[in-house]
Structures are given as structure tokens and as C-alpha cells.
PAGUFI-801430 format. One record per residue (C-alpha): residue in one letter; x, y, z. Coordinates in steps of 0.25 Angstrom, whole numbers, plus 5000, padded with zeros to 4 digits. Layout:
N
AXYZ
...
END
This chain:
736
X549854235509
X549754225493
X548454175486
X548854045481
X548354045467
X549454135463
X550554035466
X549653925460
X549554015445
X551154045446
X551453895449
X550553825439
X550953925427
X552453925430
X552453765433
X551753715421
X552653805414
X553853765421
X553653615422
X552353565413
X551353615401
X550453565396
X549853665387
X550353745375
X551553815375
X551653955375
X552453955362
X552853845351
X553653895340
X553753795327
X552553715335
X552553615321
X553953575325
X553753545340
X552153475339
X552853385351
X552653485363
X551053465362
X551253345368
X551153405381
X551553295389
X552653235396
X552953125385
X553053225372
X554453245367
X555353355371
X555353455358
X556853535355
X557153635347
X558353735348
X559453795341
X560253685341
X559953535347
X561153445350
X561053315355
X562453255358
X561953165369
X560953035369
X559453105372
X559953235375
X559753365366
X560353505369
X559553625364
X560353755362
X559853885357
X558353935357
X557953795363
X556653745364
X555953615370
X554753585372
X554253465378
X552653425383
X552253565382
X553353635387
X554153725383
X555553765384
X556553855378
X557853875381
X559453915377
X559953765379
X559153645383
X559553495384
X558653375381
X558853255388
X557953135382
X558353015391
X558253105405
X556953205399
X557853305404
X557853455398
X558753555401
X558753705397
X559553825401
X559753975396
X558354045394
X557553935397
X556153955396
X554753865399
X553453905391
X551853875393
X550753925388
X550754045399
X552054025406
X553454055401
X554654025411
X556054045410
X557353985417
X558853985415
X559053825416
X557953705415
X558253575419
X557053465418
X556853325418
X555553325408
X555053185413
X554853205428
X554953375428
X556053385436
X557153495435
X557253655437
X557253775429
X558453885435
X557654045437
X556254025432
X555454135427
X554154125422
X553054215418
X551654155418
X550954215407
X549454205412
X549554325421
X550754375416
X551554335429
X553054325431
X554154245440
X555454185443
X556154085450
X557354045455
X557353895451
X556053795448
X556353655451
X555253535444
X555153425454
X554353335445
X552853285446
X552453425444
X553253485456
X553953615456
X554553705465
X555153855462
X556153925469
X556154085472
X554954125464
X554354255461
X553054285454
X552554415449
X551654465438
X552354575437
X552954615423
X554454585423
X555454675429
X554154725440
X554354625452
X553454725459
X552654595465
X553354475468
X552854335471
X553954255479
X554254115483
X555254055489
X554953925483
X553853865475
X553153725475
X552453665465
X551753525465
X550553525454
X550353375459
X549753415470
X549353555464
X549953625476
X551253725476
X551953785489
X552853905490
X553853945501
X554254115504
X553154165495
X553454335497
X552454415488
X553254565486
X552654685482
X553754805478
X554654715485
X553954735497
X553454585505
X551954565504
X551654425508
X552354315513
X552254165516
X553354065519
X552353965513
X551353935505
X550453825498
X549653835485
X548853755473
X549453775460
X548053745454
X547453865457
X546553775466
X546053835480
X547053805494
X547153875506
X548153995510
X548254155513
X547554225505
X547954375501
X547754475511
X546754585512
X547054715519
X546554855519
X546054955529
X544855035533
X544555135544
X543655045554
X544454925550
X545754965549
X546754885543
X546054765538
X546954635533
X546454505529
X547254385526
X546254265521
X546654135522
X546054025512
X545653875517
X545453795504
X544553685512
X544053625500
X543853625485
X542353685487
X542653755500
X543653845507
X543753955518
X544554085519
X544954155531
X545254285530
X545954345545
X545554485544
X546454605553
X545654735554
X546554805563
X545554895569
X544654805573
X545354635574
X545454525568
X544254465558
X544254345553
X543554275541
X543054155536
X542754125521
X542154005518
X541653955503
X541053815500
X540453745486
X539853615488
X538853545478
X537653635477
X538153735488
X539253855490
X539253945501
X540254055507
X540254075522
X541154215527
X541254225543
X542054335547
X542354355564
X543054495570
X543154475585
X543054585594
X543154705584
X544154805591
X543054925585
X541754875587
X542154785600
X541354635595
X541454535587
X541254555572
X540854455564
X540154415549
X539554305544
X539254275530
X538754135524
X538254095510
X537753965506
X537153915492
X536553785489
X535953715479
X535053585480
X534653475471
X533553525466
X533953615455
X533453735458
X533553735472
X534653795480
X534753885492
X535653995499
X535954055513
X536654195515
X536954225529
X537654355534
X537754415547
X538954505554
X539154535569
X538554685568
X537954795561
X539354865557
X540054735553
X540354765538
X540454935541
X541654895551
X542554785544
X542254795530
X542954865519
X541854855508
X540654955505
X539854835500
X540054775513
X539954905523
X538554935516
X537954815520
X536554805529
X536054705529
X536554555528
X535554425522
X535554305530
X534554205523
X534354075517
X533654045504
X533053915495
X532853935480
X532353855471
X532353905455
X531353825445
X531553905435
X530153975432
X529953995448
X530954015458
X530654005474
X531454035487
X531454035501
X532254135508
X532354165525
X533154285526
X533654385538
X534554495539
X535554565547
X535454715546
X536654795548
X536154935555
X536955065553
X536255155563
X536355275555
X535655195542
X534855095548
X534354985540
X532954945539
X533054795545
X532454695534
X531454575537
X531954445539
X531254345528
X531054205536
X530754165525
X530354195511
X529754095500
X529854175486
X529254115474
X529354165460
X529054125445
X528854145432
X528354075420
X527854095407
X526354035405
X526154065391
X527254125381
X526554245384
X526254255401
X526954245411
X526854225425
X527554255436
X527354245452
X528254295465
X527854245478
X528654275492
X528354225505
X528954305517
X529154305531
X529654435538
X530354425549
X531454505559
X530954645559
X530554695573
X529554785574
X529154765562
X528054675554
X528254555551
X527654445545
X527554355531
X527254405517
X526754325505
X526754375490
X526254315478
X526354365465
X525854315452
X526054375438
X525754365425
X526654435412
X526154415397
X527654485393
X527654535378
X529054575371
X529754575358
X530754675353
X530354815353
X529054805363
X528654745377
X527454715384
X527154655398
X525954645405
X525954585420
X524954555429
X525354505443
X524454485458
X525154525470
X524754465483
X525254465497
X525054425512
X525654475523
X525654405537
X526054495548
X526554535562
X526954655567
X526254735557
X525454865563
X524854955553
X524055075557
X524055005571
X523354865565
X524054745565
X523954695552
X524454555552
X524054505537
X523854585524
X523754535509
X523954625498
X523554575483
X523754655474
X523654655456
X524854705448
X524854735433
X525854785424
X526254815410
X527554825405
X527954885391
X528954955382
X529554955368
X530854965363
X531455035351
X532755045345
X533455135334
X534855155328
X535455285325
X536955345323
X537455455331
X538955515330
X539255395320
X538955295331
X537655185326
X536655185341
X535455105344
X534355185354
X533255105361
X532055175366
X531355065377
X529855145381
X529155065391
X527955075400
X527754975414
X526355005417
X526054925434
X524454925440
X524554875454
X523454925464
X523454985477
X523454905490
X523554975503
X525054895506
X525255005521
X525054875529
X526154775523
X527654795531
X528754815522
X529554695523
X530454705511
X529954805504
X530554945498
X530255035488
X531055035474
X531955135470
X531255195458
X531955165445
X531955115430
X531854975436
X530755015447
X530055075436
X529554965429
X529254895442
X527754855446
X528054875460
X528854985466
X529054915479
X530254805480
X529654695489
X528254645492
X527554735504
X527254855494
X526554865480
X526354985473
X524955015467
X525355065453
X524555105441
X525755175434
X526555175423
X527955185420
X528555235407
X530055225402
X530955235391
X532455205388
X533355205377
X534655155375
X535855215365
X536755095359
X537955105352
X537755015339
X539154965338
X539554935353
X538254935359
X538755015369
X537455095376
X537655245376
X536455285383
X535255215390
X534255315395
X532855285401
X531755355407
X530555325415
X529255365425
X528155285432
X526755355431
X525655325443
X524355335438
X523755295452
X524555355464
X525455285472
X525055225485
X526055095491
X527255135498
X528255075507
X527955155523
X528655285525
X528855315509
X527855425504
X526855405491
X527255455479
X525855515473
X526455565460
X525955535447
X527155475442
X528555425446
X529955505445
X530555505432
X531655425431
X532855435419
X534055345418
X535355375406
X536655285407
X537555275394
X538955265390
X539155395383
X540555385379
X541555275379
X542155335391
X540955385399
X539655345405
X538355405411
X537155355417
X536155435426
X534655425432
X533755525436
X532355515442
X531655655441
X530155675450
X529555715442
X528355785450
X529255865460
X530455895448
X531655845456
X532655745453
X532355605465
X533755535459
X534755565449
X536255505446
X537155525436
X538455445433
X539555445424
X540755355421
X541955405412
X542955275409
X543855295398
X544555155400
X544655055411
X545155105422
X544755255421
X543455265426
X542655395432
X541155385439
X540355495443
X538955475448
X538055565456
X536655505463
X535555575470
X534355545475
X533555665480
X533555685495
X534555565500
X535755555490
X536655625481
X538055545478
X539255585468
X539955465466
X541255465458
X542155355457
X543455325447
X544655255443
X545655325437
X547155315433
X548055395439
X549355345433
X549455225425
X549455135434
X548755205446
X547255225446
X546455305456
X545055255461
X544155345468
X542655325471
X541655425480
X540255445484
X539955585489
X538355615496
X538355755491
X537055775499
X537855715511
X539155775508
X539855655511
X540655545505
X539955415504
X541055315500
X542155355493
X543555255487
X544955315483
X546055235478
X547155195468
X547555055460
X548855055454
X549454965446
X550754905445
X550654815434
X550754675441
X550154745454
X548954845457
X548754905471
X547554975475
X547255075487
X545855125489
X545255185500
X543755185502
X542755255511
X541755165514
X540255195521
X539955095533
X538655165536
X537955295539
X539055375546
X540455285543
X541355245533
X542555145532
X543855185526
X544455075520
X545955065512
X546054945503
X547554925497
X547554805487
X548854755480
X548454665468
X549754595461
X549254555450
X549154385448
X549354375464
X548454435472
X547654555477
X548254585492
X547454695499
X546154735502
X545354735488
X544854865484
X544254805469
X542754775473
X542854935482
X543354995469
X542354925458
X541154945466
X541755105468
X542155135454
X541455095442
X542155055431
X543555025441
X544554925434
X545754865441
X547054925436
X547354765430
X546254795422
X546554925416
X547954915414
X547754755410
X546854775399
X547154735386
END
């Protein structure tokens, strides 16, 4: 039931200390004096030094006051200590204590016999100085050849005098021949209250990899219920293992999971199968399947990847998941690919289908299956001042019923002569685009048109200038940039009605789309253009920290011929020019932060998207997000989200997203982290969307005892991707 590496860090810190070292010692007082404890090995002499030495007997010293002995590296102090020469035995008692470099433990009476490590040491405590960790036992006993045992040990990283978590052992086995240690009773306490419990366990001391319970996971959620998982590791191999993780949703059965992970020479994978039979809700089988492979081939360069993923049915991650990134997905990749990477060109060949998961009140357009695609793409310069470039795809769509289908061929050569040095750029590019579709299925205007080719000449100019000035303002030395640039695109008209749309979509329009020859993503549309975009930024530096204060840009696209591609069902824009788009984010203060975007139509006088933002941090910890998006006609959000102490130790966390044109809650997180000093426990609620009309309430509880492990359901990644700016409370109250 407890991780194994935890017993492996506590036995090889408090062993080596206890028994062997072979590094420095933490502390060498009058080191000129003792130069004989660097030998570090088991031939060096044994080194005294004490109040007063006596030696009333052949071979045999007795130590008494403030006593020290070192001897291969180790360390010993002491009220008494005996040396005896011809048995290599040493005997300490009365504040005995046993140093290394990052462990310190301490008895009340040592007796060992130096040659072959055997003899004991009466109530051991040790502190292990690498994670600031603490314990005690009743006796360690040194069995020689590197063999140990402890009896009645407890382990905490709590400060001394808090026992508030407590690692228990009956006994404790150590054998670092065979790198492997065993443990008998092992009780792990919280607040005195019993947590987990095994009668037995087996562990490597190495920190190597070996099979056993892992820590549970457990949580609930309104469809689910209480949901427990208790994984169970399989160490098959050094380069491959399998974890199986049992997982009780009491509302629904019994799920269970299969992990498995490989690394061979030139390939790795991962392969999760998960299985619920006869879910009690949903009255069927449920099942998932996700497999993962990568290879590489002898040929440098050269290497290929499959990425399969299927579930039973359409509501598979909205009914037994507990994570938005999970409950928001649509549409699953199963596909196979073959790269190879020459450097100056690149090709691939890729089949590819999909499993689309509906929701019936947001259907999801079904997308083309691609069995297969050949992509091709270089570029190269020709001479110091050209170069050329070329993209060519070969596609065959498949898998769409009622629909056209059929293959698509692309080529498209380039040529660039790029000038730039360091306050001016100038790019000029010339480029021929040529397609051919082959068809089935395609009906336009009630003809069948089977075959269509489209070529078609694309030129662009690209340029700007960059300048720079230094000023003081309030005392403080800044640096402002002013970048102007102009992206001039000619592409003529062709009548594109008769292509289907495949894989194509229209680009949200932006800074990035602005400067974009081509405002459709995919093949099947090209824009005729004659335009010119205009834009200008600037940037505000701080001199000294290089801190950016403000960044502000703004930007328009004039038409000088009117539009006239577009995808079916969206309207012609037949202004003369696009929206006006502005953009400002800076650190205004130490403390807070803004950022916003507006794009403005400028034709009709009426804002098409604005959003605002704003972060006030202070320190780590203390964090307050405000954002607001709207985008006229389908969405207007106020998002708020923070972390905030409440008391020193506990922290509240709230995150939610409110449609105020809806009048609804989207998604919205409420919790609190406390901190206990050797132990944090989080609780958090969250309200999760699973599609259109329902949501998934799910509780995660985690207990984190610090050095050990995290038992619960983890809340972290629900509260990082929720709060920007959200530190654990290790990390705030941890920093130096």
C-alpha cells in the first residue's frame, strides 16, 4: 500500500550513515590533526581524540569526555567509547552520535565490530538532512555484509515535537548486496488516526523500479459517485512495466485499467486499455482503448508513429471522467505515419481516421478520413540572396457519407529574395499554386463534376522598419520601439464554388492572420487579394530590469479589389477594408498586470470583439484574475479566478465563468489548501460541463505528506489550468 521509493530514500540515507561512508563527513573539527579519516576505506586507522585517553590494557583504548573517533569516513562522538585494536571493536555509550554528509543519527549505547559490521546501536534517532525528514527506533542491529535490520521504526518529515504523520514499521530489513529491503506491520497515521496498512512489504533501496501498490486515488462526482483507484505496479522489466489500476465507481461498477510502457532500441510506446462491464447507468459495456507507439529506423532520419484511440460510445469521457480536458473531447485520432527528415526537405505519409463523439444538442461536423496523405516540403537557399521553397500534399478523402469524396493534389512552389539588417526589412515572394481534384459524389448546380484543377499565381511583399529611442520618465531610464510594417498579397480570382471542403475553415481574424497571404487554413479555398495590410507596435522597456511595461499594436487590411472566395453558407464581406484591430498587454506595476484586444468595424461603428484582463499578484501565492470576452452576437464571459490566504496557513481557491448573455454558469471551481507544515490537504469542488445541457460535479480531496506521497484524488493540474498564477502552498510558505 505505500510507494516503495519512500522506504528506499529512508534506508539508504539512514544505513550509509548507520553502517558505511564513503563521502565527506559532515563536520571535521582540527581536520590538519585527523588527515587519517580521508582514507575512506576499511584499511585506514581508527583516529581518537577525547578528553582523556587511557589505555590500561594491550590494544585497547578507552576515550572519556567529548570523544570522538573517526575511522574510514565515519564519524563518531560520544561520552565514553572503548577501542579495541586486536578484536576491531568499538564501543560507545552516553550521547552517542554517527555523522555523514546529510545524515546525523544518535543512540544511547554502540557496540560494533569494525571488520565485519556486526553489532547494534540501543534507540536510534536520525534525521536525514536532504529533505529535512526525522525518526526513531528501538534497536538497529548490523548483520555484516551490508545487512541490517531495525526494529519499531517511525519516520516522519515533520519538525520535532509534530508527529502529526507517522511512518510505522514493525521491523526493517535491509540487504544492499542484493539492493533489496523488506518491512513487516508498516502503519502510516495521520492525526493518529490509521491510514494504510500492510502486514508486509518488499522494496529496492536503490531507488530502482519494482512492483507493488501504488497510492490510492479517490474522489467523487455526481455521475460517478464515489470513485476509488488503487494501482497496482508490475516492474516486468528494466525497459518495460505495466500498472493496473482497479477502479470502484460506486454508482456505476467495477473499471478496470491496464498501463503498459516499453523502451526498446529505437522504439517506445505506451498502451492504456481501460474495461467497465455492464455499467449499472448506462446498462453496457464501457470501454477505452488508447495505444501509442514510436519508432525509429536505421536510416537517420527516418522513423514512424501510430496513435490509436477508440472508446465504446459517444458519452464515454462525459460519464466517467473527472477532468474538463478529458470531458471536452470530440473527436479521437486513430492514424499511422512515416517521416523521414533530410534536413533541407522533409516528407510524410500519413492514413488517418477518426472516431467522432456526438452530443446531440452540439453536433460535430464529422471529419474526412485521409487514406492516405503524402506531404512533401522544402526549402533551400539557391543563392545568398534567394530562396526557394515548395509544399506539395497528396490526399485521399474518404468516410463521409453523402458527401464528395475523392483525391486532392497540391503543389506549391516559391521563390523569396529576404533582405534584413537592423532597423529595416524587405521581402519579396513569388509563389504558383496548382491543384487537382479527382471526384465522386460531387453535384453542383445539379452537374456532376468529377475533375477540377485550379492554378493559381500568388505574390507578396513584406516590409517594415524598426526604431528605437531611450528616455527617462519618474526617474526610471526606458527604451520604446516603434516597428511600422506593410504586407502587401496579389492573388487573382478563380471561381473555387465547385471544390468540397475537405479540411478547410476560415481563420479567425487577428494580428497573426493579418500578415497571412491566404485567409483560409487548408487547401480547398484561396482568396483572391489585391490588399494591403498596415500595422504598427511599440514596446516600453525598463532599462535596468528589461521588465516590458507596455506592448501595444495596431493594425487594418485595405481591399483594393473586393472580395469574392468564401467557404458555403458564410456571406462576402464587400467592404473596403477590414475591421480595425488593437492589442495592449504590460506589467504596469510590480503587483498588477493588464492586457486587452479590441477589433472595432469600422464601417458599421460597432465593436465585433473586445476582452479585457487584469492580474493583481503582490507575492506568490496571492493572486486575483479578472477577465471579461465578447464577441458580438454569441458570447459575452466574465471570468474571475484567485488564490488567496485566508489565514496563514489556509488558502482559498475559487475559479468561475459566468455567460452573462446566457445568464448561466459555465464552469466554476471552489476550494481550499491548508498547510500543516509537514502535510498540505486540498479540497475543491468543481463544476464541470459534459456537453450542451449537463455538467459533472466532481469533489477531489488530496492529502500530500510531504516526502511520502499524495493520497487522493489530484486536484493540481484542475487548479493550474483554472487559476493563473496558482502556487502550491510548499511553494509559498517553502520559499527562501
Amino acid at each position: 500500500m505505500l510507494r516503495r521509493p519512500v522506504l528506499s530514500l529512508l534506508a539508504l540515507s539512514l544505513l550509509s550513515a548507520l553502517a558505511r561512508a564513503d563521502g565527506p563527513p559532515l563536520w571535521l573539527r582540527l581536520d590538519t590533526h585527523l588527515l587519517g579519516s580521508r582514507l575512506g576505506n576499511e584499511g585506514g586507522a581508527m583516529f581518537l581524540r577525547a578528553d582523556r585517553l587511557e589505555s590500561n590494557e594491550k590494544d585497547v583504548v578507552e576515550a572519556f569526555g567529548h570523544v570522538e573517533a573517526r575511522h574510514a569516513g565515519q564519524n563518531f562522538f560520544a561520552d565514553y567509547a572503548r577501542y579495541n585494536r586486536e578484536l576491531n571493536q568499538l564501543v560507545a555509550q552516553g550521547g552517542v552520535r554517527l555523522e555523514q554528509a546529510n545524515v546525523v543519527v544518535t543512540g544511547s549505547f554502540l557496540k560494533m565490530q569494525l571488520d565485519n559490521r556486526v553489532g547494534y546501536l540501543d534507540h536510534p534517532v536520525f534525521y536525514i538532512l536532504t529533505n529535512h525528514s526525522r525518526g526513531d527506533a528501538a534497536k538497529a542491529d548490523f548483520l555484516g555484509q551490508e545487512r541490517y535490520r531495525l526494529d519499531r521504526v517511525r519516520y516522519t518529515t515533520c519538525p520535532v515535537g509534530n508527529d502529526d504523520w507517522l511512518l510505522k514499521a514493525g521491523t526493517l530489513n535491509i540487504n544492499q548486496q542484493t539492493q533489496v529491503g523488506s518491512a513487516s506491520n508498516v502503519l502510516l497515521t495521520f492525526k493518529s488516526v490509521p491510514l494504510l496498512y500492510t502486514p508486509w512489504l518488499d522494496f529496492p533501496i536503490s531507488g530502482q523500479r519494482k512492483s507493488g501498490f501504488l497510492a490510492p486515488v479517490f474522489g467523487t462526482t455526481s455521475k460517478g459517485g464515489i470513485d476509488v483507484t488503487i494501482p497496482y505496479y508490475l516492474n516486468l522489466a528494466p525497459n518495460y512495466d505495466l500498472t493496473l489500476y482497479p477502479r470502484i465507481i460506486t454508482k456505476r461498477g467495477m473499471q478496470m485499467g491496464f498501463d503498459g510502457r516499453y523502451l526498446f532500441p529505437g522504439m517506445s510506446g505506451e498502451d492504456v486499455i481501460e474495461y467497465l462491464p455492464d455499467d449499472r447507468v448506462a446498462g453496457r459495456d464501457r470501454w477505452g482503448l488508447f495505444l501509442s507507439h514510436n519508432q525509429s529506423f536505421g536510416v537517420p532520419g527516418l522513423s514512424a508513429s501510430v496513435n490509436y484511440q477508440r472508446v465504446s460510445d459517444n458519452n464515454y469521457f462525459r460519464d466517467l471522467s473527472n477532468q474538463v480536458v478529458n470531458t471536452s473531447t470530440t473527436i479521437l485520432p486513430q492514424q499511422g505515419s512515416v517521416t523521414y527528415d533530410a534536413g533541407w526537405w522533409q516528407a510524410s505519409l500519413l492514413a488517418q481516421q477518426f472516431q467522432t463523439l456526438q452530443d446531440p444538442n452540439a453536433p460535430v461536423t464529422v471529419p474526412y478520413n485521409r487514406m492516405p496523405e503524402l506531404d512533401l516540403s522544402a526549402a533551400k537557399y539557391l543563392t545568398p540572396w534567394m530562396v526557394g521553397s515548395l509544399d506539395g500534399q497528396f490526399v485521399k478523402f474518404a468516410g463521409v457519407t453523402s458527401a464528395p469524396t475523392g483525391t486532392r493534389f497540391v503543389l506549391y512552389p516559391r521563390i523569396a529574395l529576404p533582405y534584413e539588417n537592423s532597423y529595416f526589412h524587405f521581402t519579396p515572394k513569388f509563389g504558383v499554386n496548382y491543384a487537382r481534384y479527382d471526384l465522386t459524389n460531387n453535384v453542383v448546380n445539379g452537374q456532376t463534376v468529377d475533375q477540377i484543377t485550379r492554378t493559381l499565381p500568388m505574390a507578396s511583399v513584406d516590409t517594415g522598419l524598426a526604431f528605437e529611442r531611450e528616455f527617462n520618465f519618474r526617474g526610471k531610464a526606458y527604451s520604446q520601439t516603434l516597428e511600422p510594417r506593410l504586407f502587401y498579397v496579389y492573388i487573382p480570382y478563380r471561381n473555387q464554388n465547385a471544390i468540397p471542403v475537405f479540411d478547410t475553415g476560415q481563420l479567425d481574424f487577428n494580428f497573426a492572420q493579418m500578415f497571412q497571404e491566404n485567409q483560409f487554413v487548408g487547401w480547398d479555398r484561396i482568396n483572391n487579394a489585391n490588399q494591403l495590410t498596415v500595422a504598427a507596435s511599440s514596446r516600453f522597456i525598463e532599462r535596468n530590469t528589461g521588465l516590458e511595461r507596455l506592448n501595444v499594436a495596431v493594425g487594418q487590411r485595405f481591399y483594393f479589389t473586393p472580395q469574392r472566395v468564401t467557404l458555403p453558407g458564410v456571406p462576402l464581406s464587400t467592404q473596403p477594408s477590414s475591421d480595425f484591430l488593437a492589442v495592449a498587454s504590460g506589467q504596469v506595476t510590480r503587483t498588477i498586470r493588464l492586457g486587452g484586444g479590441w477589433e472595432y468595424n469600422v464601417h458599421t461603428n460597432s465593436t465585433v470583439k473586445s476582452s479585457i484582463s487584469f492580474s493583481y499578484q503582490p507575492y506568490l501565492g496571492q493572486v486575483v484574475n479578472l477577465g471579461y470576452n465578447y464577441i458580438a452576437g454569441s458570447i459575452e464571459q466574465i471570468d474571475f479566478s484567485t488564490q488567496w490566504p485566508l489565514t496563514q496557513r489556509l488558502y482559498g481557491l475559487a475559479r468561475m465563468n459566468f455567460s452573462t448573455r446566457d445568464r448561466r454558469l459555465l464552469d466554476a471551481l471552489a476550494g481550499v489548501e491548508y498547510n500543516g507544515g509537514c502535510w498540505v490537504l486540498r479540497a475543491v469542488v468543481q463544476r464541470i460541463p459534459v456537453s450542451q445541457t449537463a455538467v459533472n460535479n466532481a469533489f477531489f480531496i488530496q492529502l500530500e505528506l510531504n516526502g511520502l506521497f499524495r493520497l487522493g484524488s489530484d486536484p493540481l493540474s484542475a487548479l493550474q489550468q483554472s487559476i493563473q498564477g496558482y502556487a502550491s502552498t510548499n511553494q509559498i510558505l517553502n520559499r527562501p
